[in-house]
C-alpha positions, 0 to 999 in steps of 0.5 A: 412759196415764189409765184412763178408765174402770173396768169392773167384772165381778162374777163368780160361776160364770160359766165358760161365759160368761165368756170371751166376756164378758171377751174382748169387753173386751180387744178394745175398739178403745178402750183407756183401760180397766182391767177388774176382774174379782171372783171372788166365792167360785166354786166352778167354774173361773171364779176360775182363768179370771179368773188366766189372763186377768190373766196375758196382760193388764196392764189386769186386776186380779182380786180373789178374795173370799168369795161375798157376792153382786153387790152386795157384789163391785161395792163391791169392785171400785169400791174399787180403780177408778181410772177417772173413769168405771165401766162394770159388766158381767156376767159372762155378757154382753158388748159390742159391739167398738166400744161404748166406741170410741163412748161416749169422745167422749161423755165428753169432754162429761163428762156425769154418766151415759151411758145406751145401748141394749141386746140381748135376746139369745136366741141364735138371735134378739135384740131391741133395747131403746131408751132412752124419752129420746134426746140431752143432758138438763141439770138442768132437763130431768131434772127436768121430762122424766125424774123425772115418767116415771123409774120408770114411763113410762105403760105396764105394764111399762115404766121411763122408765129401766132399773134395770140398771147394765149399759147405763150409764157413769157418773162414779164420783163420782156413784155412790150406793153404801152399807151400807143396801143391802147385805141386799139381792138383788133389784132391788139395781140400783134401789137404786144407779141411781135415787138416782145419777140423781136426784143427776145435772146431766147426762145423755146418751141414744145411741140410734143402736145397741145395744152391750150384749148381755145374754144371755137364760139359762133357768139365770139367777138369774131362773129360780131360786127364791129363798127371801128374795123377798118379804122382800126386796122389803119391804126394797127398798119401805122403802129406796126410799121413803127415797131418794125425796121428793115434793119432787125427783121429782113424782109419786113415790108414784105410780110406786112404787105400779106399780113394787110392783106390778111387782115383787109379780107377779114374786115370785108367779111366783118361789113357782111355782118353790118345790121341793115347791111347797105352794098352802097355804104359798104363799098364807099367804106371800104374804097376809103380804106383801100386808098390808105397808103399801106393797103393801097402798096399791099395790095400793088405788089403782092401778085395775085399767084402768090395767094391761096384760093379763096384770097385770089378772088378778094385780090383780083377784085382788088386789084381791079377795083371789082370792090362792088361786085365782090361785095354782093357775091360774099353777101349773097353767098352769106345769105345762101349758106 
């Protein structure tokens, strides 16, 4: 039987969830599927997890690699795909039972990209995050509907599309996927998604019901300090700003001045989880990264009414160079939750 589509896992420590997550592929009601399970370098029990599986399923091939993050270990497994389409999951998320049973009639349209809606899933509750465009989207329609609204959709924060590869199918001959990326951690995702859809003749956005559950996990890497954030955000500004062009996507500067902006507010929150947090030390970061040409321009032209609360606050300190002052407010009311 034809594999239809590859589903690539990147796996690293996963082996609380990971069983869940593997066991809602091998339950698929669709069955034209290969799972690529890529232990990248674990050092609990989920490499040994992913050999189990792969000894009661013919359609899991498992690749065990040194730890070069998730990046890296996709790369891997789409090397081996042999699907017309790749599917990328989490290894701590899973699907719903019918997701691909829904998305393969889809596929038979041969649509560049399939994009469907997703759970926040806490647990206890969850909340549905729907696609902003619904339907088929040719070429022409991409480029009048979709580029003007792709990084930044009128409200902060909100993507005209998600960077996440997670809720997406995708033709493997579409995907954007190079070295100049590689050194990068954080928003990795954009860095694949956004030039394959700029690359893309057709798009389809299902909008009928959620199929991916991406679990909401307080030990995520998104709770953790990262030493590297702001240099790597400089590194993924510079990398996007080679990518895109005024010329194919209208108002592009524009949106990367939001999308900066978004980003900048989520590395000052990663210095409030810095162990043995020092406001010194922190504000000399972060004054560094805030003299980079294109956040210095983001924040310059995007005019405080034009965000949300609580962004006014972060852009009038900003702006005003309050950078010190904001930094003790956010890590006191960390400390007073």
């Amino acid at each position: 039987m034809e594999t239809i589509i590859s589903v690539i896992i990147p796996v690293y420590n996963a082996e609380k969830h990971l069983g869940k997550c593997i066991d809602s592929l091998v339950n698929q009601q669709f069955t034209s599927i290969e799972i690529i399970l890529v232990d990248d370098g674990s050092s609990d029990t989920s490499g040994e997890i992913c050999d189990e599986y792969a000894g009661k399923y013919s359609n899991i091939t498992v690749i065990h690699k040194e730890n070069e993050g998730a990046y890296k270990a996709r790369k891997a497994g789409l090397d081996v795909a042999r699907g017309i389409y790749i599917s990328f999951i989490d290894a701590d998320d899973w699907l719903e039972r019918d997701a691909y049973n829904i998305i393969c009639p889809i596929l038979q349209k041969e649509y560049d990209i399939i994009i469907f809606p997703y759970y926040l899933d806490y647990g206890i509750k969850k909340e549905i995050v729907y696609n902003k465009f619904d339907g088929e989207y040719d070429r022409e329609r991409i480029c009048k509907d979709i580029f003007p609204r792709l990084l930044y959709y009128g409200e902060f924060y909100h993507f005209g599309i998600e960077p996440s590869l997670c809720n997406k199918v995708i033709k493997k001959e579409m995907l954007v996927y190079d070295e100049l990326n590689e050194k990068i951690s954080i928003g990795e995702d954009g860095l694949i998604m956004y030039p394959t859809i700029q690359n893309a003749n057709t798009i389809f956005f299902y909008n009928e019901k959620a199929l991916y559950h991406y679990r909401q996990n307080p030990e995520s890497v998104t709770q953790t300090y990262r030493s590297q954030y702001l240099e790597e955000n400089i590194d993924l500004f510079q990398i996007l700003n080679q990518r895109f062009s005024e010329k194919t996507i209208p108002n592009i500067d524009k949106q990367l001045n939001y999308y900066i902006l978004f980003l900048t507010q989520l590395a000052i929150e990663n210095e409030m989880l810095a162990p043995n947090w020092n406001v010194l030390e922190s504000f000399k970061r972060i004054m560094k990264y805030c003299k980079n040409k294109q956040v210095y321009n983001a924040i310059k032209n995007v005019r405080i009414k034009d965000v949300e609360m609580p962004f006014k606050r972060m852009m009038f300190f900003l702006k005003y160079h309050g950078v010190l002052p904001l930094l003790v407010i956010k890590k006191f009311r960390r400390l007073f939750r």
